[in-house]
N, C-alpha and C positions, 0 to 999 in steps of 0.2 A: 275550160279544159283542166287548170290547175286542180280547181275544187272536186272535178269528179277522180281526180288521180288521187288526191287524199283519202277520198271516201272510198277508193276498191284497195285502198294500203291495204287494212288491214284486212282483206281477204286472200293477201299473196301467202301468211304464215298461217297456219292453228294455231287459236286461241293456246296459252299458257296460263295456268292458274299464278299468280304473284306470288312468291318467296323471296325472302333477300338469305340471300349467302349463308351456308352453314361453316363455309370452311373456305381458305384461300390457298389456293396452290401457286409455288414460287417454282419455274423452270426455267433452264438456261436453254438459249436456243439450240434447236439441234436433238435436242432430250427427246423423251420417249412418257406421255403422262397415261399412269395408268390407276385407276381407280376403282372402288367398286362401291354397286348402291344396292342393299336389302331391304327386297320390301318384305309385308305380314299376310298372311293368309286372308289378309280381306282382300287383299289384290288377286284379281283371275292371274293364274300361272299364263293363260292363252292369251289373254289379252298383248297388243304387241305393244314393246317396249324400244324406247327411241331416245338417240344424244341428239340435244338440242343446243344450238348457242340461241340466248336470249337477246333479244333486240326489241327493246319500244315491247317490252311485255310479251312479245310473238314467241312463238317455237320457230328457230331455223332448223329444218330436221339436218343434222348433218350424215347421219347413220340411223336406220330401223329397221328391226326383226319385221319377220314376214309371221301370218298368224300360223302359228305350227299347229300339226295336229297332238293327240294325245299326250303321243308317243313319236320320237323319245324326248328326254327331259331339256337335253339343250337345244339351242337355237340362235344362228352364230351369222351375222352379217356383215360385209365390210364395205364401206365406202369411201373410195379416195384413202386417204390415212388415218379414217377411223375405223375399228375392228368393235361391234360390240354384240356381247354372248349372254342371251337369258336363259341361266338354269335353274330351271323351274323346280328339280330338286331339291338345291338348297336356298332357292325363292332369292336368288342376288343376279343382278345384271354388272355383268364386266365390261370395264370402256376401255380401252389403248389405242392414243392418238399419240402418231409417230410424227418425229422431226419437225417441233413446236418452233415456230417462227415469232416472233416478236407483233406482227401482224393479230396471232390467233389470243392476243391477250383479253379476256371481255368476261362475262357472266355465263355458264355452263349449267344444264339440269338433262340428269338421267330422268326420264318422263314415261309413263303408259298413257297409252291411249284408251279414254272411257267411251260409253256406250254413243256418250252425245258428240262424240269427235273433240273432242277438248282433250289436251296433253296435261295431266296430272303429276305436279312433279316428286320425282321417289328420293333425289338429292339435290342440291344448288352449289355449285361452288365458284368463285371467284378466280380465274387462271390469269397469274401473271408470268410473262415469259421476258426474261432478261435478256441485253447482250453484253456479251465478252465477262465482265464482274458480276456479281451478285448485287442487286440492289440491297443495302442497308443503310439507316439511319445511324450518322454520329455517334459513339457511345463516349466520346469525351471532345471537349475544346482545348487547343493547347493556345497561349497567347504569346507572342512573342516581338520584341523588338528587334530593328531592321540591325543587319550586320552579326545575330546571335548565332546562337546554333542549337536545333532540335534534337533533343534526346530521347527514343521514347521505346517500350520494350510490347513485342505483342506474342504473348505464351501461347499453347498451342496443346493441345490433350494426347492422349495416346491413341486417338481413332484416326490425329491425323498420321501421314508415313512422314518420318524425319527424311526418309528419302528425296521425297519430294521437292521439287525447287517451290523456293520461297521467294518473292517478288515484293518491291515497294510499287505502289499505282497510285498517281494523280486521278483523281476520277471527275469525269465530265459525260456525264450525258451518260450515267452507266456503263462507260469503258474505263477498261484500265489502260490508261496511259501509263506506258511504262518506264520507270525511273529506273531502277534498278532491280537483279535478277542474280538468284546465287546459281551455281550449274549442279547438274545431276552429278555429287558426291558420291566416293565411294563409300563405302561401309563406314572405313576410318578416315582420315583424322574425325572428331565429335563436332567438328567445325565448319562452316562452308562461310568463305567471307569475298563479297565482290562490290568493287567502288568504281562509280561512272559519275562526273560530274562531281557534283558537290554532295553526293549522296553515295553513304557506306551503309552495306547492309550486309550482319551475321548471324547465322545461323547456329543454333549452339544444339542440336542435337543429344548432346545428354540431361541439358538440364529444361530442353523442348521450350527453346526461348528465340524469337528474331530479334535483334537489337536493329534500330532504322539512327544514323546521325546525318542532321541534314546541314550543314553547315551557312555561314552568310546568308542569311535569308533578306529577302527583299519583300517590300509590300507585295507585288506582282507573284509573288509564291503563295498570296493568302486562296485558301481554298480547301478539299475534302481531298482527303486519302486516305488509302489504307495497306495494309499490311496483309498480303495474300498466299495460299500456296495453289499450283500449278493443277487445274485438275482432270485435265486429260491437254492434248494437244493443240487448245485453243483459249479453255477455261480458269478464270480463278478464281477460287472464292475465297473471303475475306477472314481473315483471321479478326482484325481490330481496326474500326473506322473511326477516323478523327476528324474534327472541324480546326484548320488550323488559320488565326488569324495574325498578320503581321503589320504590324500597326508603326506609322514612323512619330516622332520624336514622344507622343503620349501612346500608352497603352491605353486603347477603348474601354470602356468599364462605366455598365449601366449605374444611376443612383442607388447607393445600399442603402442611403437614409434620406431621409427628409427633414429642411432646416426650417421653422417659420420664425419669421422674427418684427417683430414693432420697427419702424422708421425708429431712428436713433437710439436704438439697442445695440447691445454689444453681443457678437459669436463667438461661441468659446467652443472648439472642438479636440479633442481628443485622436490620436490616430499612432496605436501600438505596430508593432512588424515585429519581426518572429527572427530569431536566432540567424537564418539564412540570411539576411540583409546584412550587410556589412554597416555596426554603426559607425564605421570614419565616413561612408558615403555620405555626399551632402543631400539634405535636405531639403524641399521647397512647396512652395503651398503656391498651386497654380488654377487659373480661372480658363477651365475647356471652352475653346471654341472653333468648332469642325474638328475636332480630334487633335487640337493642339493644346499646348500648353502655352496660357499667356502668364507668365513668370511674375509672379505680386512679390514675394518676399523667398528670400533661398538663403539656407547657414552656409556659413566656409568651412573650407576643408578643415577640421579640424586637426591639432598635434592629440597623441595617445589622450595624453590629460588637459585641461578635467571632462568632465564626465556629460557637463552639460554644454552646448552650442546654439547661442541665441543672438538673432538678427531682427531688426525691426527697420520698415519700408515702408514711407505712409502711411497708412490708422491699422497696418498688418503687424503683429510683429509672431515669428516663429521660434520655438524651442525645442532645439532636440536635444531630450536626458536619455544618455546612452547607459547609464545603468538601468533607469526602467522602461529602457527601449518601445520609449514613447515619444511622437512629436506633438508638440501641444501649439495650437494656432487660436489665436485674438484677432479678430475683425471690429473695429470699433466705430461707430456711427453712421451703422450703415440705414442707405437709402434704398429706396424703391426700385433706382436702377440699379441697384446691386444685385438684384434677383439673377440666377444662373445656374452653373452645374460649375463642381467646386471639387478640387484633389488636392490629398498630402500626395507626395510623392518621394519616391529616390532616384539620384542620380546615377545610372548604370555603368553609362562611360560617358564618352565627352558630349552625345549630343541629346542621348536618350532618358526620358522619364518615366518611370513604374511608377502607376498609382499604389496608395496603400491603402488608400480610402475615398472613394467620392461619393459630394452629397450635388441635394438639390437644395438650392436656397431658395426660399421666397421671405423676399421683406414687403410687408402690408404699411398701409394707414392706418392711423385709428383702429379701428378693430378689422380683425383678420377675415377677409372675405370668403364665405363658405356656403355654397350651396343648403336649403334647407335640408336636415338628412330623415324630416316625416312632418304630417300633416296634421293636425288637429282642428276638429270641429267640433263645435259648442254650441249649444243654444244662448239666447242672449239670458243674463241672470246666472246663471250657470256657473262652476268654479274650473279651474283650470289648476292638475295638479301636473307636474312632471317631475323627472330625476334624472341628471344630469350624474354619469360616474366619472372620474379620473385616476389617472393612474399614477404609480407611486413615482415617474418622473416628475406630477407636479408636486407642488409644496402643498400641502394642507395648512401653512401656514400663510399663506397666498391670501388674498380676500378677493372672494366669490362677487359676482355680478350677475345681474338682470338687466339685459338691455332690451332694448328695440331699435331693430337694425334700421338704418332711413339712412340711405347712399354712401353704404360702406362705414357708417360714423355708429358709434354707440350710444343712444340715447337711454343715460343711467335713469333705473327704476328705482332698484333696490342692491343693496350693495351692505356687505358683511364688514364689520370693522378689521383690526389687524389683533387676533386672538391672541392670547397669552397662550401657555402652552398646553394648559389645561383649565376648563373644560374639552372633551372631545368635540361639542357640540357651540356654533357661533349662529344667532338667528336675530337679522334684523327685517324690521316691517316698516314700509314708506306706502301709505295710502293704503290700497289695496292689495299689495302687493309684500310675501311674505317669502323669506331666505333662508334658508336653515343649510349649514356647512357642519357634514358629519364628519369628520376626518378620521373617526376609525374605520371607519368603512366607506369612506374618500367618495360620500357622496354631495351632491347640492340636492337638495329640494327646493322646489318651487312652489308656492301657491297665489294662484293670483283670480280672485273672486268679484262677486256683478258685474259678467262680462259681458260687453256692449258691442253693437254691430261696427264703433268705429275703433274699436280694439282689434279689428282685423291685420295681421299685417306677419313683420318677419320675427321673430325674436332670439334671441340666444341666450345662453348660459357662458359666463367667461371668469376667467381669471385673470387676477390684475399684474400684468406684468412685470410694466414700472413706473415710474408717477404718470405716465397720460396712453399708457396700451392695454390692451385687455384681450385675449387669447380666448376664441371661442371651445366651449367642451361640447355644447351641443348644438344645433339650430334646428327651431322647424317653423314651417310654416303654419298660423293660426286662421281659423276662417270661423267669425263668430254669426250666424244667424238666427233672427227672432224665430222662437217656438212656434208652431202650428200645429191646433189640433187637428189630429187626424181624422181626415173623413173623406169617404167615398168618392166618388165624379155622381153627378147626379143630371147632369147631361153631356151629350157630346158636340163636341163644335167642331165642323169638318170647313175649311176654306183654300181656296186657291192658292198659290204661289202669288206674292203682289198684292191681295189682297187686305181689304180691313175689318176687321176684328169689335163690331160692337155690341156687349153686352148689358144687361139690369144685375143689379141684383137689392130687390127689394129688405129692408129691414123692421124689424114690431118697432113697436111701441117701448120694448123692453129693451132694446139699443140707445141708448144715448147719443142723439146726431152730434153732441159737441167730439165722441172720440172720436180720433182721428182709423180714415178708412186707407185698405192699403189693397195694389194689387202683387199676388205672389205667386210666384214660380215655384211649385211644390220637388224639392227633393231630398229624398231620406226623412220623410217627415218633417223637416224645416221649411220656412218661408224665408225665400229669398225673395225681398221686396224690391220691385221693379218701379213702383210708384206709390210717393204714399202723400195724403193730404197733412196739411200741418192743422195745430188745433186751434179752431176757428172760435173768434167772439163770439156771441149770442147770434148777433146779427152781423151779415146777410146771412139768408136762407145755402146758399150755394158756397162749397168751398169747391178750388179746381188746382190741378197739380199738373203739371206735365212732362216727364223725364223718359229721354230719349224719344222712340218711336209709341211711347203709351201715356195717354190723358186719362185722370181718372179726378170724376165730378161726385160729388157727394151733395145732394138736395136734401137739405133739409126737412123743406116744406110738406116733399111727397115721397120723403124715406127712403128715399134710392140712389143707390151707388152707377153711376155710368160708367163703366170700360169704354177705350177706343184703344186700338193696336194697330198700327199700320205698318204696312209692307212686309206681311206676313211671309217665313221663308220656311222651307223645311225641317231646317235644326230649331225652327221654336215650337216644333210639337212638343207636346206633354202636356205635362197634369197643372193645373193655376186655381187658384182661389183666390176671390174678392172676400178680406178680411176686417174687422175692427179691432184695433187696439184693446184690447183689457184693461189690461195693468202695467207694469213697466219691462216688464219682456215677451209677454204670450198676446198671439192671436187668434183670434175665433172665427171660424169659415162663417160668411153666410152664403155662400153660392161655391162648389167645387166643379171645374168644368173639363174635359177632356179634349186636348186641343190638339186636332190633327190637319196638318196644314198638307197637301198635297198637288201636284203637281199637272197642270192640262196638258194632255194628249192630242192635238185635234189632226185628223188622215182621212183620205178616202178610200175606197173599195179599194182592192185588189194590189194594195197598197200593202212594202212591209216598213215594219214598226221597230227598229231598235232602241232600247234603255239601258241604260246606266243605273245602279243602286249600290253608293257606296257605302260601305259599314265602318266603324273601327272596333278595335276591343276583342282581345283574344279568344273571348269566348264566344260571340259572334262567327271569329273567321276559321272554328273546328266543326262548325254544325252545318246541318243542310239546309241549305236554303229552297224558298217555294216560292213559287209565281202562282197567285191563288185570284178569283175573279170574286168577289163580296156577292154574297145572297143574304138579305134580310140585312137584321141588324148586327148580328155579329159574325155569323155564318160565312165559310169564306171556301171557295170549292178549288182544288188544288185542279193549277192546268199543266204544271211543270215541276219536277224536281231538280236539283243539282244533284242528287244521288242517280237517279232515272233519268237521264236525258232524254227525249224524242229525238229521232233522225229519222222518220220517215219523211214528213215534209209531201205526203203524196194523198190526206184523206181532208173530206171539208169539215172533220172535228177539230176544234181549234185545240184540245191537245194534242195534234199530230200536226199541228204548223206553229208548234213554239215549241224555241226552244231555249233552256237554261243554260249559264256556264258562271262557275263562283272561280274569279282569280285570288285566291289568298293571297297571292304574293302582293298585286297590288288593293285588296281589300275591297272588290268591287263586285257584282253579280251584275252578267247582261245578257240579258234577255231578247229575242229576235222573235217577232209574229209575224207570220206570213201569210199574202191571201188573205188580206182583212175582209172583213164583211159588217153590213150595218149592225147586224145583231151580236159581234163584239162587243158593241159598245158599253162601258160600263164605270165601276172603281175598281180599280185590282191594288191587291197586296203585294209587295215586296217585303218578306218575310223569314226569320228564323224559323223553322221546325223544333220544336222541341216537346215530341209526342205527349201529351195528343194534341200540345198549347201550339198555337202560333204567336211569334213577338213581332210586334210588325216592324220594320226597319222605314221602309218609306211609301207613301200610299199617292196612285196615278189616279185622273177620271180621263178615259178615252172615249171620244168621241170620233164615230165615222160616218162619213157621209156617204150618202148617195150620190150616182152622178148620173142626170138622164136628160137627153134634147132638148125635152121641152120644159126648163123649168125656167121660169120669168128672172129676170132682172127688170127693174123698172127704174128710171131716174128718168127727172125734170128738171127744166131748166128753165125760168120764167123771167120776161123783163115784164116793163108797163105795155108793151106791144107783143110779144112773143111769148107763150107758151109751147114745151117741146117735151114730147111722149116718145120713150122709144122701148120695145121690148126685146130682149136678148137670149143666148141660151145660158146654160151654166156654165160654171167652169168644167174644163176638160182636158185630156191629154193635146187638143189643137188647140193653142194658147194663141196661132196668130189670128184668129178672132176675135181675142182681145185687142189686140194693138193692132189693128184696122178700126173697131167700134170710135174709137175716140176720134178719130181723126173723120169720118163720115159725119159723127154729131157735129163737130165743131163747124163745118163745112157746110150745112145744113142750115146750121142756127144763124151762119154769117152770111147766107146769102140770104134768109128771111129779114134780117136784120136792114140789110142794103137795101131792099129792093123795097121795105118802109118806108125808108127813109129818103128815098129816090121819089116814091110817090106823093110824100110831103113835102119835096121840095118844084116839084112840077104843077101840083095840084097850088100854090101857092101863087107861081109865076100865072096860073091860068086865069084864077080866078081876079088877077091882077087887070087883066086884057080886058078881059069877059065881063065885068061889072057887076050886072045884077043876073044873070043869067041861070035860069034853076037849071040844076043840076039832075040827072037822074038818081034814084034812090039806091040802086043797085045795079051792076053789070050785070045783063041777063044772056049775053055771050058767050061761050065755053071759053073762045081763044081768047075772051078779055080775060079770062080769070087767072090769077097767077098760080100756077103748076109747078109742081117737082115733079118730075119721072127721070129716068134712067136714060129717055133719050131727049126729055124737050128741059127749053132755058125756061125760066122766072123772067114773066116779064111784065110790064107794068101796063094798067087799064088806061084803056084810049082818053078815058073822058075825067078829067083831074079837078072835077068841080066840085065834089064832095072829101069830106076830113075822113083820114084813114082811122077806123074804130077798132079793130083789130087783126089778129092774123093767126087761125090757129095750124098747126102742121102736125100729121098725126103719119108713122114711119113705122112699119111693121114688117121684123125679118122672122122667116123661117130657116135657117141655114140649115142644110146635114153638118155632119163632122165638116168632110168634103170641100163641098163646095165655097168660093172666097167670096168675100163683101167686096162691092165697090159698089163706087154711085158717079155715073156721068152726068157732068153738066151741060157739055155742048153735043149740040145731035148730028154734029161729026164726028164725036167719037163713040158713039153707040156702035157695037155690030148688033147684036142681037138682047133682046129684052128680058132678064131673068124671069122664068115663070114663078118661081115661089118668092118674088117681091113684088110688095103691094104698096103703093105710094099713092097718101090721098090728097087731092087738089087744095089749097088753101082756098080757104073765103076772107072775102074782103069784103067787111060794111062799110060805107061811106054816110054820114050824116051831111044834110042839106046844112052851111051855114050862113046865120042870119047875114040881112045885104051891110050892116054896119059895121060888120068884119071883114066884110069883102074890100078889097082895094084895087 
């Protein structure tokens, strides 16, 4: 019931063509919105024109003209509180919707109506409807300490009336909560001044200024206000909105800088203040935590003179020179756990601190841990250039480094001596590995040449701090892989989920079985070796490798490379080559293969089919995705789009019982087939569109089955005495067919089983009595013979003179859907005999045995 109330949604509005917002309208409640939309002479004057509020893409008509005739030009309807007038004249529709409610705030389109009933929109705009104040954003932050007092002035133009009452407003939730309010002034005095609570507010009328002082402020006053005038009998609108924060004994204040420093380095920070500070206030250099200040080092009061005031606290020591109304802070050996957020500050009065500066410290290990900030990739042999700039806070007379990063630690390469001060240029070389420090143009170069696959890793550019730190300038990450030459896929390899992956790839005569062979994961033209042989003596003929999930054999004797890959998944589709070594970097295809690993399907008839196909990658999740069914070899016939959805769900072409949906947001396409049928069955694509190419993303083989009465199951079950045939139907939506079968075989086989073994143990005592006594060859009796039926027992032959030779039991059910299996053993519990079961009598052969076995 839910899903068909989804599916008739959208037939409660008309279709609306999509526009976003040309414009926004701000009104207070109570207001009056009036607008107007001109359309062009491509628009019929006749056609009628309609205010819609938009919802989920619908039209909600709220108001539409009726189709007028020629004559006359306008055409005027009202609905509820909206009034709207098409004149056709001068080709504009007028809207006026009265007594805007805070309710009616949403998305709005003046719309016509086209030939195909679709609402065509002529404008869009965005209606927000306020209460009490005007919503506005902040246009300034005040910050202040608890017990202060707020000062702040908010000017006012000549369109507003001085008249006017002017109000201070707490604002919460778009009201103005009201603090204070001047009264309807006469002409004169140029002043209107009125104070409630801790808050004075004047009006200055001549020079069209509100002055607000808020006195003792408390944390619990932190919040937005503003400054308003009166605009009609309910309304205010904002002259100047503030964010104002009241913070106790630290004023909050985000990091203005960033500090890194080496384990047992020294911080030397700087932190000037400006005339307004009083320099006899004291000083202190404090470590924030949750917005306080935890007090490291603080100057004393000082007398007028001298000029400077300096205090040292454990490895802190602070200085404040009040002539160059700067305080200067030394942090000395610091550690790891030093790392924090860090203030100069002053003291305001007796309990409060103004920052004047705060940073973020971080103190490192060894070298300074830093995300790589880019990638480089190389063929192996290959050179490796980069350039590293710094800026004129560092020293250029510093000496530059080459590391390689391995757990935070700097593994030195190559390292710049400590330059004189000219040359511009310092360039040292360690192995392969080359430095050049430009310091007019404050760069590092790098070159670092025959680059190797285990040159793979992190590396930086640094500068040497102090004797054992070093300061990175740059990092990236390096990813070096062996050359491949480029070449085609020359076959395709399509395999299951789970599966394994075994290939040839034969080599001439013109290959050298001693070079080593490798298997690769082709991307970007590189090989990325997944397995590779090492290089083998003369002898043996066979070299083998096996890394991870892939063994790869190299026969010397009959030139061929064997692949094995197991546990094939979907993310190891792509493109691989079985390659041989060359030379000391490059390898040469001799087999390129195209490797698409996909995924079984297996359902029956009338059955639906839901998938998942997840994608990554932005470019991927802008495009249209396709559900496409493979014809031939490359050919792939589209059954679904994510641009075209199907919703019919009602025809037996299998594009009208699938259907697509691409969620961007979670980066997945799932697909729904409905009403399967055997002639489904196939490989289908999961796929990018990218006309007229398809990309494939993930590739199914679906398999459906049939399902009909009479299709055999066959299972045996054999001892040295017993053989047991039984034939079944198939699977079905009646599954307790199944789970009756087993319990009937078993039942079956053990009382063949007993009544064997019953007969060889009678037949033994008899022959015991009996001595030599011949036996008959066979029971030619019916009722001697032992039976299964439905209503008679298994019972054993009169005459136990002869050795039991076998016993065959053959059980054949025809069941409809319907009807249930059972099988009686006792023929009091028989009522009635199923006509469509056939149970056939066992035989029993007996061999005479000789009289010397007899006892």
């Amino acid at each position: 019931m839910e899903l068909r109330a989804l599916l008739l949604l959208p037939l409660c509005f008309p279709a609306l063509q999509a526009q976003p917002p040309d414009a926004e309208e701000r009104q207070t409640e109570g207001s009056t919105l009036s607008i107007q939309c001109p359309y062009t002479a491509r628009t019929d004057s006749q056609q009628q024109k309609a205010w819609c509020r938009v919802r989920d893409g619908q039209c909600e008509p709220l108001a539409e003209t009726t189709k007028p005739a020629r004559y006359p030009y306008t055409n005027t309807a009202t609905k509820g509180k909206v009034t709207i007038l098409d004149d056709s004249q001068h080709r504009t529709v007028s809207i006026t919707m009265t007594n805007l409610q805070a309710e009616d705030s949403g998305t709005y389109s003046c719309a016509y109506l086209s030939d195909s009933s679709q609402y065509i929109p002529l404008r869009t705009i965005s209606l927000i409807v306020f209460k009490g104040l005007q919503a506005q954003p902040p246009d300034a932050e005040e910050r202040q300490t608890e017990g202060s007092t707020l000062s702040i002035r908010c000017p006012y133009t000549a369109r507003t009336d001085s008249q006017q009452q002017k109000a201070w407003c707490r604002v919460r939730d778009g009201q103005c909560e009201l603090l204070a309010e001047t009264t309807k002034p006469a002409r004169y005095p140029y002043t209107n001044t009125a104070t409630k609570g801790k808050v004075t507010i004047l009006d200055d009328s001549q020079h069209r200024t509100v002055s607000i002082t808020m006195t003792n402020l408390q944390a619990e006053d932190s919040g937005t206000y503003s400054c308003a005038y009166r605009y009609d009998s309910s309304w205010y609108i904002p002259l100047r909105t503030i964010s104002l924060i009241v913070f106790k004994a630290l004023q909050a204040q985000p990091p203005d800088a960033e500090e890194r420093q080496a384990e047992g380095s020294t911080l030397s920070i700087r932190c000037p203040y400006t005339a307004r500070t009083d320099s006899q206030q004291q000083k202190a250099w404090c470590r924030v935590r949750d917005g306080q200040c935890e007090l490291l080092a603080e100057t004393t009061k000082p007398a007028r003179y001298p000029y400077t005031n300096k205090a040292t606290k454990g490895k802190v020591t602070i200085l404040d020179d009040r002539q160059h109304k700067t305080v200067s802070i030394t942090m000395t050996n610091l550690q790891a756990e030093d790392s924090g957020t860090y203030s100069c500050a002053y003291r305001s009065d007796s309990s409060q601190y103004i920052p004047l500066r705060t940073i973020s410290l971080i103190v490192f290990k060894g070298l300074q841990a830093q995300p790589p900030d880019a990638e480089e990739r190389q063929a192996e042999g290959s050179t490796l250039s980069i350039q590293c700039p710094y800026t004129a806070g560092t020293d250029s007379q510093q000496q530059k480094a080459w590391c390689r990063t391995r757990d935070g630690q700097c593994e030195l390469l190559a390292e710049t001596t400590k330059p004189a001060r000219y040359p511009y240029t310092n360039t040292a070389t360690k192995g392969k590995v080359t430095i050049l420090d430009d310091g007019l143009y404050r760069t590092v170069s790098i070159t670092m040449t025959n680059l190797q696959a285990e040159d793979s890793g992190t590396y930086s550019c640094a500068y040497h701090h102090n004797s054992s730190w070093y300061i990175p300038l740059r990092t990236i990450s390096l990813i070096v892989f062996k050359a491949l030459q480029a070449q085609p896929p020359d076959a395709e390899e399509r395999q299951a989920e789970g599966s394994t992956l075994s290939i040839r790839c034969p080599y001439t005569a013109r290959t050298d079985s001693q070079q080593q062979k490798a298997w690769c994961r082709v991307r970007d033209g590189q090989c990325e070796p997944l397995a590779e042989t090492t290089k083998p003596a003369r002898y043996p003929y066979t070299n083998k490798a096996t890394k991870g999930k892939v063994t790869i054999l190299d026969d010397g004797l009959y030139r061929t490379v064997s692949i094995t890959m197991t546990n094939l998944q979907a993310e190891d589709s792509g493109t691989y080559s079985c390659a041989y070594h060359s030379d000391s970097y490059w390898y040469i295809p001799l087999r390129t293969i195209s490797l698409i690993v996909f995924k079984e399907l297996h359902t029956w008839e009338q059955d639906t089919l839901s998938v998942q196909c997840p994608y990554s990658g932005l470019a991927y999740g802008m495009g249209t995705k396709v559900w496409c069914r493979r014809e031939g070899q490359t050919a792939c016939k589209t059954v679904a789009r994510s641009d075209y959805p199907s919703t019919r769900h009602n025809s037996q072409a299998l594009e009208d019982r699938t259907v697509i949906q691409d969620d961007t947001q979670k980066r997945t396409v799932n697909i729904t087939m409905q009403k399967l049928q055997a002639q489904d069955s196939g490989m289908y694509w999961c796929a990018l569109y990218r006309g007229p190419e398809l990309i494939r993303i993930m590739d199914f083989q679906l398999s459906v089955s049939k399902t009909s009465a009479g299709t055999p199951l066959s299972g045996t079950a054999s001892t040295s005495l017993t053989t047991l045939s039984v034939t079944t139907p198939p699977p079905s939506s009646n599954v307790h067919t199944f789970n009756i079968l087993p319990g009937v075989l078993s039942i079956l086989f053990i009382l063949a089983l007993t009544s064997s073994v019953t007969l060889c143990v009678r037949q033994h005592k008899q022959l015991k009595r009996r001595g030599n006594r011949q036996a008959e060859d066979t029971y030619d009796k019916p009722e001697d013979i032992a039976q299964l039926d439905s209503t008679e027992r298994m019972e054993s032959p009169k005459d136990d003179g002869e050795d039991l030779k076998y016993v065959t039991l053959n059980y054949k059910s025809r069941l409809s859907d319907e009807d249930p299996l059972y099988c009686n053993v006792e023929r009091s519990q028989a009522h009635r005999k199923p006509e469509d079961e056939n149970v056939e009598y066992a035989i029993i052969a007996l061999k005479q045995l000789p009289t010397s076995e007899k006892g």
